[in-house]
C-alpha positions as CSV (number, residue, x, y, z in Angstrom):
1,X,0.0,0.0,0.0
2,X,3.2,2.2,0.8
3,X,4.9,1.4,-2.9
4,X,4.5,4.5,-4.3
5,X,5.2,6.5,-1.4
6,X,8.6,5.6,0.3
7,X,7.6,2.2,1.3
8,X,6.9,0.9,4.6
9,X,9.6,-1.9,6.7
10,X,9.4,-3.0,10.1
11,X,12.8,-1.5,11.1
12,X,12.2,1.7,9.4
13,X,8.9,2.0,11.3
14,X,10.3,1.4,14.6
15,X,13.0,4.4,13.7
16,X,10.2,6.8,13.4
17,X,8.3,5.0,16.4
18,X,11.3,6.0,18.7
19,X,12.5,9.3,17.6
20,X,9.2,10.6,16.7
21,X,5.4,9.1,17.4
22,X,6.4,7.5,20.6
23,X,4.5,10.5,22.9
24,X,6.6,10.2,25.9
25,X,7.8,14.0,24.3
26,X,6.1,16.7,21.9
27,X,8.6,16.4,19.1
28,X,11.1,13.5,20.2
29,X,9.5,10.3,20.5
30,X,10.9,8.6,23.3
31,X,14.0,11.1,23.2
32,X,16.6,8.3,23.7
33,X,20.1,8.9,23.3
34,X,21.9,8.1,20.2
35,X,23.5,4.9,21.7
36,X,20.3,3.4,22.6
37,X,18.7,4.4,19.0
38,X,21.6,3.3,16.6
39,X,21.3,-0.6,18.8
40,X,17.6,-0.8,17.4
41,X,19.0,0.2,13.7
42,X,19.4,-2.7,11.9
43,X,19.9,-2.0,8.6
44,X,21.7,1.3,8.3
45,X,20.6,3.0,4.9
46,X,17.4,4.2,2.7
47,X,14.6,2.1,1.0
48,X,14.6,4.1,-2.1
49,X,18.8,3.3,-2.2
50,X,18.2,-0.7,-1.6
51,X,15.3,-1.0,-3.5
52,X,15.4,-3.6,-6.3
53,X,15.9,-2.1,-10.1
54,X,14.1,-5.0,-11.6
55,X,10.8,-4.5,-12.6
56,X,7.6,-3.5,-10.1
57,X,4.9,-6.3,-9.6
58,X,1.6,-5.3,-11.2
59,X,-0.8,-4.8,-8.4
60,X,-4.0,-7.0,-8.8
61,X,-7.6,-5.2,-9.1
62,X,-8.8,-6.7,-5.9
63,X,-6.8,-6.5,-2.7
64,X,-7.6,-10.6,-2.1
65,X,-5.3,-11.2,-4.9
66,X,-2.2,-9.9,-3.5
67,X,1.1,-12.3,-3.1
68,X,2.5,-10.5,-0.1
69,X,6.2,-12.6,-1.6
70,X,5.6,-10.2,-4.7
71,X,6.2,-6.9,-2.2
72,X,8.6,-7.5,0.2
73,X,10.5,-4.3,0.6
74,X,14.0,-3.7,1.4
75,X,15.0,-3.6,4.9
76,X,15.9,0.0,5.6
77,X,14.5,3.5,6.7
78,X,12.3,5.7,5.1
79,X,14.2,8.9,3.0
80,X,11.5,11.5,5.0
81,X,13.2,10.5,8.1
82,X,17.0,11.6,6.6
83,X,17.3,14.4,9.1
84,X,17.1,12.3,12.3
85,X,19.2,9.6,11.1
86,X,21.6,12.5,10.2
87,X,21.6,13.3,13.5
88,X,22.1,9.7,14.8
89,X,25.5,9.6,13.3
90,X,26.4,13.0,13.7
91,X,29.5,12.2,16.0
92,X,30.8,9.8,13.6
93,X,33.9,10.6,11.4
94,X,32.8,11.1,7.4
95,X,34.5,7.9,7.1
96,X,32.9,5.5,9.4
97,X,29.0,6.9,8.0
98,X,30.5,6.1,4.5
99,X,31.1,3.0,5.5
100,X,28.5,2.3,8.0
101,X,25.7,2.7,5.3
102,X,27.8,-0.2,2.7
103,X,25.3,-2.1,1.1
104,X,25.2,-5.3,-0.9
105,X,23.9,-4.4,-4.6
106,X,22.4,-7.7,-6.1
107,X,20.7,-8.0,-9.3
108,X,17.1,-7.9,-9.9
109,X,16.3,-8.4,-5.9
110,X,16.8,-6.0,-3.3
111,X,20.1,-4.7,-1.9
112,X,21.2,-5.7,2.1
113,X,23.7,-3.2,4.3
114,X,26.8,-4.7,5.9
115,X,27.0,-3.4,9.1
116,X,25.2,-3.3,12.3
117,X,26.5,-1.2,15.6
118,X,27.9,-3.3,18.2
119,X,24.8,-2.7,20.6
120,X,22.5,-4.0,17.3
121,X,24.7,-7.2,16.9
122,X,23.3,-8.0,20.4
123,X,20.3,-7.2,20.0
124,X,20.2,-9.4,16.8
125,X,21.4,-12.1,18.3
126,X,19.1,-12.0,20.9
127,X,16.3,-11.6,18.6
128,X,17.8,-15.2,16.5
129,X,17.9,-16.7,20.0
130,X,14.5,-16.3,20.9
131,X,12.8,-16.8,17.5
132,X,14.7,-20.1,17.4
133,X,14.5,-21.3,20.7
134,X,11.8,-19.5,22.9
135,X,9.6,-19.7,19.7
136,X,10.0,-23.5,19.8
137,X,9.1,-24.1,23.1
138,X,5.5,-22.0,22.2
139,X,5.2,-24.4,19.3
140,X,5.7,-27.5,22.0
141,X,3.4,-26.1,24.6
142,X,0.6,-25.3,21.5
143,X,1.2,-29.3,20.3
144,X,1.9,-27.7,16.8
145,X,5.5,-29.9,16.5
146,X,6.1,-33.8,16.2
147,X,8.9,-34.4,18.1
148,X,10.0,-37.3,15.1
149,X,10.0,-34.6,13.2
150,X,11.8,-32.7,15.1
151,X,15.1,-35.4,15.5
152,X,14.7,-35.4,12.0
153,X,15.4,-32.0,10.9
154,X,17.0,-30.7,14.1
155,X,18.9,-33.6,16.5
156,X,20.0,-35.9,13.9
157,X,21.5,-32.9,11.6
158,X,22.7,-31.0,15.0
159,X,24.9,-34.2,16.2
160,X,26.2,-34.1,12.9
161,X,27.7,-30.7,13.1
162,X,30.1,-31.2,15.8
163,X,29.1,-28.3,18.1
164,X,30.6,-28.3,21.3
165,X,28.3,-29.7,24.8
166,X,25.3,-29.4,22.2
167,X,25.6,-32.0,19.8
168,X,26.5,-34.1,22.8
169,X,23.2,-33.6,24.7
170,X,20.7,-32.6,21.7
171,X,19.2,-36.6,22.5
172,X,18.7,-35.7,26.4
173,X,17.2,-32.0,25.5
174,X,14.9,-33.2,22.9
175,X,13.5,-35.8,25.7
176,X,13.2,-33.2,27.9
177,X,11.3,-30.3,25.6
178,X,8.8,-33.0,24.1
179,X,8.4,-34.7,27.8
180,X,5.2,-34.4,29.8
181,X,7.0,-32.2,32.8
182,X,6.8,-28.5,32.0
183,X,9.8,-28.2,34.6
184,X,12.1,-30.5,32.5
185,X,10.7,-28.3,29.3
186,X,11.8,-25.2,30.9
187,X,15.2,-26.5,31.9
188,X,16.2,-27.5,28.6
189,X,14.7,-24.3,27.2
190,X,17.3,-22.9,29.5
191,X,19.9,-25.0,28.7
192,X,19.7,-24.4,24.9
193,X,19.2,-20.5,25.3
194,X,22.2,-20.7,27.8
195,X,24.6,-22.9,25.7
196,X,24.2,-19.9,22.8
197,X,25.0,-16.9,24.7
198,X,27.6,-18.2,26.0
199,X,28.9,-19.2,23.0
200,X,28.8,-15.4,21.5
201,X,32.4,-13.9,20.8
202,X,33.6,-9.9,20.6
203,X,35.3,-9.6,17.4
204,X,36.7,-6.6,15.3
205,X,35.2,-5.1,12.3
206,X,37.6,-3.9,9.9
207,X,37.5,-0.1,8.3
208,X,35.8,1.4,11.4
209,X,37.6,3.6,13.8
210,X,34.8,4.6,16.3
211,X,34.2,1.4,19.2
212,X,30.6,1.7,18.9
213,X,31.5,0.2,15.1
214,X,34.4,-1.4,15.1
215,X,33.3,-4.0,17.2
216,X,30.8,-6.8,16.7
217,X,28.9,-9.6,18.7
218,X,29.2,-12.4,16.6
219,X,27.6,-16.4,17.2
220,X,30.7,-18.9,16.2
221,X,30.2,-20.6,12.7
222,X,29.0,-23.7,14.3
223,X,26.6,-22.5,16.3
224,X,25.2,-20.0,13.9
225,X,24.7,-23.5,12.3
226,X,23.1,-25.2,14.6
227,X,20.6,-21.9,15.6
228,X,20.0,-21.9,12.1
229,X,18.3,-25.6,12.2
230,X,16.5,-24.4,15.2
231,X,15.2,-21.5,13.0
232,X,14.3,-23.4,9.9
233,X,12.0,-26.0,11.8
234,X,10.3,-23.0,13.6
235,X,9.2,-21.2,10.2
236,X,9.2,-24.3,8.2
237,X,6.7,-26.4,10.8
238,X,5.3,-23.2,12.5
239,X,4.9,-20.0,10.4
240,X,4.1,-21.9,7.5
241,X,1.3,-23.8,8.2
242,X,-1.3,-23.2,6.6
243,X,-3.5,-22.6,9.0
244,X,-1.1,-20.2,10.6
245,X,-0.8,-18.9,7.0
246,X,-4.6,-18.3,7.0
247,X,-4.7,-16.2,9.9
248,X,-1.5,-13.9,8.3
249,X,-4.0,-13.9,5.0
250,X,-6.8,-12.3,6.8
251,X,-4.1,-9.7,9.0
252,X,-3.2,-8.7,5.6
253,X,-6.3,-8.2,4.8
254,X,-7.6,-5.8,7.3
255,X,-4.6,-3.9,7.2
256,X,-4.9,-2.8,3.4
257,X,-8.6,-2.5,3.1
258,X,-8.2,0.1,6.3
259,X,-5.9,1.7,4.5
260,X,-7.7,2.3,1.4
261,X,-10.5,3.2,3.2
262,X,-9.1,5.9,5.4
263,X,-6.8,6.6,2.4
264,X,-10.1,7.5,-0.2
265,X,-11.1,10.7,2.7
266,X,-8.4,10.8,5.2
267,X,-10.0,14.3,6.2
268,X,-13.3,13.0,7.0
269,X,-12.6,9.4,8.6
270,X,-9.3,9.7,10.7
271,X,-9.2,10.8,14.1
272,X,-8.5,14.4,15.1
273,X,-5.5,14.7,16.2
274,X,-4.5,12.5,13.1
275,X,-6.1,14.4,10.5
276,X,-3.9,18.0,11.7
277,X,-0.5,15.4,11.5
278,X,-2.0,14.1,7.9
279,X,-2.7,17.7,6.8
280,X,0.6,19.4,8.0
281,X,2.2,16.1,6.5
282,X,0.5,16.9,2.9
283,X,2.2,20.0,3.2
284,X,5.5,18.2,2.4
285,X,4.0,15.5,0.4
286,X,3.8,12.9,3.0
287,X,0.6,12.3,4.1
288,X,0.5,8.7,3.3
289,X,3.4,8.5,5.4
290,X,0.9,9.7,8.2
291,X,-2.0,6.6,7.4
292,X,1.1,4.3,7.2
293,X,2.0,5.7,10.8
294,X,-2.0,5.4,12.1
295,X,-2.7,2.1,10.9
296,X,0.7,0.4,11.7
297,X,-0.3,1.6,15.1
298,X,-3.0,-0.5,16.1
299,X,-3.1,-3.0,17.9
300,X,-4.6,-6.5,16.1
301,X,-7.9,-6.2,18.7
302,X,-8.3,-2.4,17.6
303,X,-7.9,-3.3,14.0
304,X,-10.1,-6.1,13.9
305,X,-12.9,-4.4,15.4
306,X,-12.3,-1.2,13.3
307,X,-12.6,-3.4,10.3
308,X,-15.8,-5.0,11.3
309,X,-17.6,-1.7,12.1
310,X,-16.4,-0.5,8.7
311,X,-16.9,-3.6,6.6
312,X,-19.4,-6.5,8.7
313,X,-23.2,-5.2,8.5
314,X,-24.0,-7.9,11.5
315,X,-21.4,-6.1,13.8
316,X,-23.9,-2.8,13.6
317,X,-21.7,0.2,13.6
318,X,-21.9,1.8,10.0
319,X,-25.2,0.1,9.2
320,X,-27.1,1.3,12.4
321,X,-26.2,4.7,11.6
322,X,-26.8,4.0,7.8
323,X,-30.4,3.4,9.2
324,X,-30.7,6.5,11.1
């Protein structure tokens, strides 16, 4: 819904969600400092600069017929929000932002940047840990797994690779997280989440002279291996099921029929205090930006019930007042 008008990426979103909508301040978000905001940067450089050069997916006449593989964006920040991350790297020598903002040019896909801060490589890291591990034990508790399944594409391959304490005790853990004790589950959650923190080194990253860049958390190549079978059999048994697929069908639903619908009159349907940001934002020629900002602010209950008032005669709403 954003293509046309500077695209729209988680990461980029939670940029302006911290330096800007956040209303902890008038002006500055959550006014953090510029440590805490460049760990939560994770791909340091502009949509409109990563953004494939292949050609643009025709867009379907009906919304139901969007492939949401066909519009993956680029994983970057928004060119309206240039100024802050100006001021992000401000104390930064000309050199390291040149270098900082590197990106990967591919052909016909999208381009990837390099480099993360050191506080971000943590932060990613943690993020792998706990999509591949903590996401499992969800996927246990919810009996959405197999545990033969699960020595099949995890504890066979893991003994295979070698990895230190791990590979030795995958057999005991995976007794332990498909057992019927929840006590034994949450000890070799524990143990699994334990055995790849400490496993994390602190190593130098060539071409940067600033500590806050020339030094990254980084998971061992045989670990990153191992987390990587973890991850696999968490989106591969988990995220895509279809029935899990369903439910992100009909979230992707709601969020671009709201927008079209608050997009066709934004001065009559959106909130007050919304339509005076979408307005002064027109000013520049960002008012989409604004509707991006509104509707990726919901929360799922808020959405869904917006959407039925809008859309379901049978929830009332729209069609009492249609009566009236």
């Amino acid at each position: 819904m954003m293509h046309e008008y500077g695209g729209f990426e988680g990461n980029g979103q939670t940029f302006r969600i911290i330096t800007q909508l956040e209303p902890y301040t008038a002006h500055h978000g959550m006014n953090l400092c510029r440590r805490s905001v460049l760990g939560l940067v994770k791909y340091p450089n502009f949509i409109d600069a990563l953004h494939s050069k292949g050609p643009v997916p025709q867009r379907p006449l009906s919304l139901r017929q969007v492939k949401a593989h066909d519009w993956h964006p680029p994983k970057g920040l928004f060119r309206c929000d240039e100024p802050l991350f100006d001021w992000l790297l401000a104390p930064f020598s000309n050199e390291d932002k040149d270098a900082f903002m590197q990106f990967t040019a591919k052909p016909n896909t999208h381009s990837k940047t390099q480099f993360k801060s050191f506080d971000c490589s943590i932060m990613e890291l943690s993020d792998d840990i706990a999509y591949g591990i903590h996401d499992l034990e969800d996927a246990i508790v919810m009996d959405m797994v197999d545990k033969h399944h699960f020595i099949d594409d995890v504890s066979i391959p893991l003994k295979a690779l070698d990895v230190p304490w791990l590979s030795s005790n995958i057999e005991t853990l995976t007794n332990k997280l498909f057992g019927a004790a929840h006590h034994e589950r949450k000890n070799a959650i524990g143990a699994l989440v334990n055995s790849f923190i400490t496993a994390i080194e602190i190593k130098g990253v060539e071409g940067f002279t600033h500590p806050l860049l020339a030094f990254n958390a980084v998971m061992p190549e045989k670990f990153a291996e191992a987390l990587e079978l973890f991850k696999r059999f968490v989106f591969n048994k988990v995220i895509r099921r279809p029935d899990v697929q369903l439910l992100e069908y009909k979230g992707q639903l709601v969020v671009m029929e709201l927008f079209e619908a608050f997009a066709s009159d934004p001065d009559r349907l959106l909130p007050e205090n919304t339509q005076v940001r979408w307005r002064n934002a027109c000013e520049s020629d960002n008012g989409m930006r604004v509707l991006a900002d509104y509707i990726s602010g919901m929360t799922d209950e808020f959405a869904s019930r917006l959407y039925s008032n809008i859309f379901s005669p049978k929830q009332g709403g729209i069609q009492d007042s249609l009566h009236l």
